[in-house]
KOLVO-479573 format. One record per residue (C-alpha): residue number from 1; residue in three letters; z, x, y. Coordinates in Angstrom, 2 decimals. Example, Ala and Ser with C-alpha at 12.3 -4.5 7.8 and 13.67 -1.06 7.14 Angstrom:
KOLVO-479573
{n=1, res=ALA, w=7.80, u=12.30, v=-4.50}
{n=2, res=SER, w=7.14, u=13.67, v=-1.06}
END
This chain:
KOLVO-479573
{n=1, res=UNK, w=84.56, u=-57.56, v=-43.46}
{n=2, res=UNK, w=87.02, u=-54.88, v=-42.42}
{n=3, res=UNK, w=86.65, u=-53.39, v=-38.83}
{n=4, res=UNK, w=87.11, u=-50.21, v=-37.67}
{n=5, res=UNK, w=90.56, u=-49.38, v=-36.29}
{n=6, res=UNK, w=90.69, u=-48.67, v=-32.50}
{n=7, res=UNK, w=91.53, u=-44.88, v=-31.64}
{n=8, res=UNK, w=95.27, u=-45.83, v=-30.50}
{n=9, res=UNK, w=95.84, u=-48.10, v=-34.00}
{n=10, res=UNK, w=94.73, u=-45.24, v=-35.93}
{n=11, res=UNK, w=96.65, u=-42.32, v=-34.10}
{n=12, res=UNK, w=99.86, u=-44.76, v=-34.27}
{n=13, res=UNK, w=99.52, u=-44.71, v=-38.09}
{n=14, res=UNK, w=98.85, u=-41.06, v=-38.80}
{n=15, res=UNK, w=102.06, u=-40.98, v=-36.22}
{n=16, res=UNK, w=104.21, u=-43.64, v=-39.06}
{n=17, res=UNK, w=102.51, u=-41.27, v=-41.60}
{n=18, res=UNK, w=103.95, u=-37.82, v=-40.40}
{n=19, res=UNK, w=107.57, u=-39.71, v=-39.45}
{n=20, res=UNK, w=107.95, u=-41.17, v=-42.84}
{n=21, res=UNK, w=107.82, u=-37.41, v=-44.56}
{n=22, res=UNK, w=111.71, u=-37.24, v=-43.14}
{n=23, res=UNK, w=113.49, u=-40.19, v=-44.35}
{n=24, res=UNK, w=115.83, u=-39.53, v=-41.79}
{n=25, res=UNK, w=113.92, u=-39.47, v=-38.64}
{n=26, res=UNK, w=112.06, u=-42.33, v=-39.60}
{n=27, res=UNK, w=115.20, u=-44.68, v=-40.20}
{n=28, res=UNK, w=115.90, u=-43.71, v=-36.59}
{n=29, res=UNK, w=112.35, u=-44.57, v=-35.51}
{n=30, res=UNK, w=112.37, u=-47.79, v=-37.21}
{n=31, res=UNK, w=115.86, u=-48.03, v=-35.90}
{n=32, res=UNK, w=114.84, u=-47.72, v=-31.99}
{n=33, res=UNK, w=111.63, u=-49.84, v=-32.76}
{n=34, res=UNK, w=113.61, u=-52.89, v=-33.78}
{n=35, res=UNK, w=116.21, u=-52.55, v=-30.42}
{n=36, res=UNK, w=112.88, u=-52.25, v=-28.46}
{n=37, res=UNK, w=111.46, u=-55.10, v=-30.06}
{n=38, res=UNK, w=114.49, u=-57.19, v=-29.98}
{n=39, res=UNK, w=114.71, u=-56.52, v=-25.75}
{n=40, res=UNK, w=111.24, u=-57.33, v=-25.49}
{n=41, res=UNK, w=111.33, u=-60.60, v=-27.17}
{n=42, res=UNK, w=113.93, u=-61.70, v=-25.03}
{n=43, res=UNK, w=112.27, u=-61.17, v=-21.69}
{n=44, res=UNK, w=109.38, u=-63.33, v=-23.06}
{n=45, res=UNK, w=108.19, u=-66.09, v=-21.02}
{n=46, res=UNK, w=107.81, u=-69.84, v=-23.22}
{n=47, res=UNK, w=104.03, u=-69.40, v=-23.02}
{n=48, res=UNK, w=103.98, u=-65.56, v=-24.34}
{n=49, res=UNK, w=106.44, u=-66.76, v=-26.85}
{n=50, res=UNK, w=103.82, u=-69.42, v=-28.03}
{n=51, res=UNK, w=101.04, u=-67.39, v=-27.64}
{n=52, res=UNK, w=102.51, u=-64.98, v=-30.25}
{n=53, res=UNK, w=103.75, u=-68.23, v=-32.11}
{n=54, res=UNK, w=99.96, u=-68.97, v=-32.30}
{n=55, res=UNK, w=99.05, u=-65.66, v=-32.82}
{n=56, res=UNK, w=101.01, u=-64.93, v=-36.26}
{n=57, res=UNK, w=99.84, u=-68.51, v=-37.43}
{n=58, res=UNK, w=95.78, u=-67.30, v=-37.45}
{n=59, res=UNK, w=97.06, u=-63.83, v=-38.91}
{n=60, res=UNK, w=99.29, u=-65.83, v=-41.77}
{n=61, res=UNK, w=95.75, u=-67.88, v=-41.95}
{n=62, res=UNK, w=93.69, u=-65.48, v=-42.30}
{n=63, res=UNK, w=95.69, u=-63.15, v=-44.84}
{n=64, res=UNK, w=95.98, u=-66.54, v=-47.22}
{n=65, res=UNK, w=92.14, u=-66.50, v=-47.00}
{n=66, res=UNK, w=91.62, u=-63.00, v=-47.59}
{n=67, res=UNK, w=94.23, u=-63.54, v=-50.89}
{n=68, res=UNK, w=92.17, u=-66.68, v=-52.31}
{n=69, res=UNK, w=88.85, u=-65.28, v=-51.73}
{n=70, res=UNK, w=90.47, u=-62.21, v=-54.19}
{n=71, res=UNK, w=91.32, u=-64.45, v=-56.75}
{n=72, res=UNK, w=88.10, u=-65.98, v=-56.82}
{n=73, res=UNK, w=86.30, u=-62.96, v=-57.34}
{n=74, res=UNK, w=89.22, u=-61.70, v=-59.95}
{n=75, res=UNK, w=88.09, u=-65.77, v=-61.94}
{n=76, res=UNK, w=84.25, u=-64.40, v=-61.62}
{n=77, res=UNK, w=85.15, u=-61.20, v=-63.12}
{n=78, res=UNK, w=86.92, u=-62.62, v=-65.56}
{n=79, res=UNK, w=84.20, u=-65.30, v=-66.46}
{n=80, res=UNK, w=81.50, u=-62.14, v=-66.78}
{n=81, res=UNK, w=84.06, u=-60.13, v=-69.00}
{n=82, res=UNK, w=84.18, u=-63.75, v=-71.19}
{n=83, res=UNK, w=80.67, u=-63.61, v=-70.98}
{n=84, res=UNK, w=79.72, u=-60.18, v=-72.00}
{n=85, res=UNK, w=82.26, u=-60.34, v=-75.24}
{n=86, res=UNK, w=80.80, u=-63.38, v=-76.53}
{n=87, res=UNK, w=77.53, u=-61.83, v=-76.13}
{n=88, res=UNK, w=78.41, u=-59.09, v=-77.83}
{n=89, res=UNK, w=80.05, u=-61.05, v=-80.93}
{n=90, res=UNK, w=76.27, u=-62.83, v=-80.95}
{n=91, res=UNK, w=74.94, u=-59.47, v=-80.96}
{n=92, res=UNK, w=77.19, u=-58.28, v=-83.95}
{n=93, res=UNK, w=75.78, u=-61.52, v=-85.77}
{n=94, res=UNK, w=72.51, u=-60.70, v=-85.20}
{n=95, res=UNK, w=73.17, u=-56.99, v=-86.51}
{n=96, res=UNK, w=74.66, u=-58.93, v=-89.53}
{n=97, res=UNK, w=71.74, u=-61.01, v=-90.10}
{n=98, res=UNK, w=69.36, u=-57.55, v=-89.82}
{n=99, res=UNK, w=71.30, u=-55.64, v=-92.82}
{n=100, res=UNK, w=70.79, u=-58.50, v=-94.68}
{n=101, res=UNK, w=67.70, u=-58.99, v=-94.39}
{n=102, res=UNK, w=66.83, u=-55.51, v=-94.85}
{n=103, res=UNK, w=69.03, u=-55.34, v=-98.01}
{n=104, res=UNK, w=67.18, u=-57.91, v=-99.43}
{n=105, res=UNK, w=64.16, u=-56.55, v=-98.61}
{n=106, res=UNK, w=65.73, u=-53.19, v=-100.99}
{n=107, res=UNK, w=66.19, u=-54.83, v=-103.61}
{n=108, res=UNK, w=63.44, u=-56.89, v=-103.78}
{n=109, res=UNK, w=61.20, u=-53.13, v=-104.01}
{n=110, res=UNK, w=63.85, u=-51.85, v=-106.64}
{n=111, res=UNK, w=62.62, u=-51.49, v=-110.12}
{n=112, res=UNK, w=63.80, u=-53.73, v=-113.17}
{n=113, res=UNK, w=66.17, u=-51.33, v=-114.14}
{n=114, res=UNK, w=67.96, u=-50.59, v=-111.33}
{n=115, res=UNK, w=68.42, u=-54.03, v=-110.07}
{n=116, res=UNK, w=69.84, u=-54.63, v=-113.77}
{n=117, res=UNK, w=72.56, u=-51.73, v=-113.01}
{n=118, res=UNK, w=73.17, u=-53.08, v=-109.39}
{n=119, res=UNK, w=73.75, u=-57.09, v=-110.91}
{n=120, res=UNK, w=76.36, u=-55.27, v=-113.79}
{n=121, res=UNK, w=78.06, u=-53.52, v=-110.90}
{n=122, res=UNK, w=78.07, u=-56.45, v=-109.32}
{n=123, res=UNK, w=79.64, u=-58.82, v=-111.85}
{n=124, res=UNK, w=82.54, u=-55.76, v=-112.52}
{n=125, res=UNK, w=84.05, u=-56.00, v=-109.18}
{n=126, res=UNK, w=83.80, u=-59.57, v=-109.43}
{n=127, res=UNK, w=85.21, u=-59.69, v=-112.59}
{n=128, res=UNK, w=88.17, u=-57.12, v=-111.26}
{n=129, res=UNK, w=88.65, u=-59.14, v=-107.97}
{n=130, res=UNK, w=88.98, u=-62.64, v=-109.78}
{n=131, res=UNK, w=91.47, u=-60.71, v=-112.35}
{n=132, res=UNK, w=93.57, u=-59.64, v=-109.10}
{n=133, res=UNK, w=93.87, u=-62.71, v=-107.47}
{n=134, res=UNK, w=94.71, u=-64.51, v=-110.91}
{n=135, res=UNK, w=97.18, u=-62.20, v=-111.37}
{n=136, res=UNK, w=98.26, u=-62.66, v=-107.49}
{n=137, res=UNK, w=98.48, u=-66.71, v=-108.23}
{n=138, res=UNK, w=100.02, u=-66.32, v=-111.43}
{n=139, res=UNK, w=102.94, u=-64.49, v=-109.55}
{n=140, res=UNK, w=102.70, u=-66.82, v=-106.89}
{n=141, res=UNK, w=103.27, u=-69.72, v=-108.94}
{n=142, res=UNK, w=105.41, u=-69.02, v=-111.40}
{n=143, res=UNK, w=107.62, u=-66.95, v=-109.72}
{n=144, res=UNK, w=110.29, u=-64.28, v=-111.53}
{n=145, res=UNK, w=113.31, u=-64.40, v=-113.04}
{n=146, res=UNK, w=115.06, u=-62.81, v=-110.03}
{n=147, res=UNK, w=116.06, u=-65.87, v=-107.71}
{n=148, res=UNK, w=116.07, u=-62.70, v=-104.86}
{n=149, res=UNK, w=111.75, u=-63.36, v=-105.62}
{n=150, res=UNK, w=112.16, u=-66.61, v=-105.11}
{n=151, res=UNK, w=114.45, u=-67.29, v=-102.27}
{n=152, res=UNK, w=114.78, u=-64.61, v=-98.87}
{n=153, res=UNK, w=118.92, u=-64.85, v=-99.56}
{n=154, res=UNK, w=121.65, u=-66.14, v=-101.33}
{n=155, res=UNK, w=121.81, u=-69.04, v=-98.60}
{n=156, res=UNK, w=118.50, u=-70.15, v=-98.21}
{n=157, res=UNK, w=118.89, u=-70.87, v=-102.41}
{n=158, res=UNK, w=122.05, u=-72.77, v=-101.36}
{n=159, res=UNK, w=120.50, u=-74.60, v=-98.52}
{n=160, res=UNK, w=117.44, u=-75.91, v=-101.15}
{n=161, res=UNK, w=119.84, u=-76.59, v=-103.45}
{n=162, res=UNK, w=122.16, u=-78.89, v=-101.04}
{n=163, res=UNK, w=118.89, u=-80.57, v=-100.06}
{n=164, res=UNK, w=117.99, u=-81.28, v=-103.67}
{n=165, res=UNK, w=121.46, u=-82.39, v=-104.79}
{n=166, res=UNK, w=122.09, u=-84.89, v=-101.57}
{n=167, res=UNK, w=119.21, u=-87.19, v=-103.16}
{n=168, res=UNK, w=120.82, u=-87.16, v=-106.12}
{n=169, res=UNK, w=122.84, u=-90.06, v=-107.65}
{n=170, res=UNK, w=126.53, u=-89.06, v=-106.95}
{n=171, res=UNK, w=129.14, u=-91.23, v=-108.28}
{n=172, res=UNK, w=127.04, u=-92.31, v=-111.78}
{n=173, res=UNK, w=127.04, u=-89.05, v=-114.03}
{n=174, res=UNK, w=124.58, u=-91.24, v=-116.62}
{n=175, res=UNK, w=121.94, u=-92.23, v=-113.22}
{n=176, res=UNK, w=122.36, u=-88.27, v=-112.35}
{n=177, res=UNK, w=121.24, u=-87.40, v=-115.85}
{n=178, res=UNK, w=118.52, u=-89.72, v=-115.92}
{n=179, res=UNK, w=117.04, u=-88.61, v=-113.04}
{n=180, res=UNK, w=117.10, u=-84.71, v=-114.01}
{n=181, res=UNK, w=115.75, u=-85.08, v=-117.24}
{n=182, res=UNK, w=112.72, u=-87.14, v=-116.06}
{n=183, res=UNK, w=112.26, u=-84.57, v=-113.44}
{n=184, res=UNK, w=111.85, u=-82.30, v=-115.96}
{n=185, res=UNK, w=109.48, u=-83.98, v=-118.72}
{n=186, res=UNK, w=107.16, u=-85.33, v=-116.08}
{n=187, res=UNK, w=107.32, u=-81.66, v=-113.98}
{n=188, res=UNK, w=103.58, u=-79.84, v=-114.04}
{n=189, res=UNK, w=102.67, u=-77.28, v=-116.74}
{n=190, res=UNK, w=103.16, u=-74.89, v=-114.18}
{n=191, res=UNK, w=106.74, u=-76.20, v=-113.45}
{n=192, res=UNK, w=107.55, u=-76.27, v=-117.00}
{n=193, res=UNK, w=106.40, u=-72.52, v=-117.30}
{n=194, res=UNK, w=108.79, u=-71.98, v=-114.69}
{n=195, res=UNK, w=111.44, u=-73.63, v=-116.34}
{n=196, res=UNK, w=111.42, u=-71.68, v=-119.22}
{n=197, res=UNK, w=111.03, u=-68.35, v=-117.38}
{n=198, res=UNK, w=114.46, u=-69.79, v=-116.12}
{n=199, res=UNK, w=115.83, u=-70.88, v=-119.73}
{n=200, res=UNK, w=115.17, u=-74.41, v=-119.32}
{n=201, res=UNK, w=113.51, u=-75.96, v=-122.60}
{n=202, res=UNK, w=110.84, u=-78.60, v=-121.84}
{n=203, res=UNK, w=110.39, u=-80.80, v=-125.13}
{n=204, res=UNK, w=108.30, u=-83.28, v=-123.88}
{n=205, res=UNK, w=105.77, u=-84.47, v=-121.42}
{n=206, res=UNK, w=105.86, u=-87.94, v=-120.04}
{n=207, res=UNK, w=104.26, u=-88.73, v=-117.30}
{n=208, res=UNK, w=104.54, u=-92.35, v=-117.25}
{n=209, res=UNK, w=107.80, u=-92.20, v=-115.98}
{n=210, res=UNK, w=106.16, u=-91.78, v=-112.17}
END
């Protein structure tokens, strides 16, 4: 707990208060203050010199103490503000859980008819959402015709294709060939889609060859 400041602490401050409005006459304050200090320390006896010693090690002390008992009440704060969000998100599932309940609880006093309208409503946004993300994966998968769709630039197509080609048989053109055209018969219906988007012809499936 704070205590009060003593008449003569408090008048010295408003004093550093008004001097510090002039820059000037306060660097010549400050100035003065440091040659009076300086003279004064050296006409210190040893025991004054360890009394003030001893003196700025229980201020140092006690400052450290006042700065961890801060950030121990800045950790509690923090804990309640943890607290009181995940509170909140229970209270946002319990809101959740209400309109449901109370949307079943609708329909369950609508007539035939309009529950009929409500399911065909229903099923058409389904319908138009699974359509979307068919569409989505279709595009996905299979890609364009524009490598630019495909690949973010012209070298990160070169850099998949260097990767691609190093596991390739070099020196045997026949091995090379092999491996390519198996690659190709046993590649995935989707693959093969691909490959004719890109004018490769697929003749065959085998699948035995992996």
């Amino acid at each position: 707990m704070a205590t009060t400041p003593i008449p003569q602490a408090l008048a010295m401050r408003k004093r550093r208060a008004r001097l510090k409005e002039d820059a000037e006459v306060y660097e010549d304050y400050r100035s003065k203050e440091r040659k009076r200090l300086q003279n004064l320390r050296k006409n210190l006896s040893p025991e004054q010199i360890a009394k003030n010693r001893e003196a700025s090690r229980l201020r140092m002390a006690k400052m450290r103490q006042i700065r961890k008992q801060n950030c121990k009440e800045n950790e509690i704060n923090n804990t309640n503000l943890v607290r009181k969000t995940r509170l909140s998100t229970d209270q946002q599932q319990k809101q959740r859980e209400s309109w449901k309940l109370k949307k079943r609880e609708q329909r369950l006093n609508m007539s035939s008819q309009k529950k009929r309208r409500i399911r065909e409503k229903d099923a058409k946004e389904k319908k138009s959402k699974t359509a979307l993300l068919q569409e989505k994966n279709s595009t996905e998968d299979y890609g364009s015709s524009n490598d630019n769709l495909a690949f973010p630039s012209d070298a990160a197509k070169r850099q998949a294709l260097c990767r691609v080609k190093s596991s390739f048989p070099k020196k045997s053109a026949v091995k090379y060939a092999v491996v390519v055209a198996n690659l190709i018969k046993t590649a995935s219906p989707k693959k093969v889609a691909a490959l004719k988007e890109h004018g490769v012809e697929v003749k065959q499936q085998d699948q035995d060859m992996c």
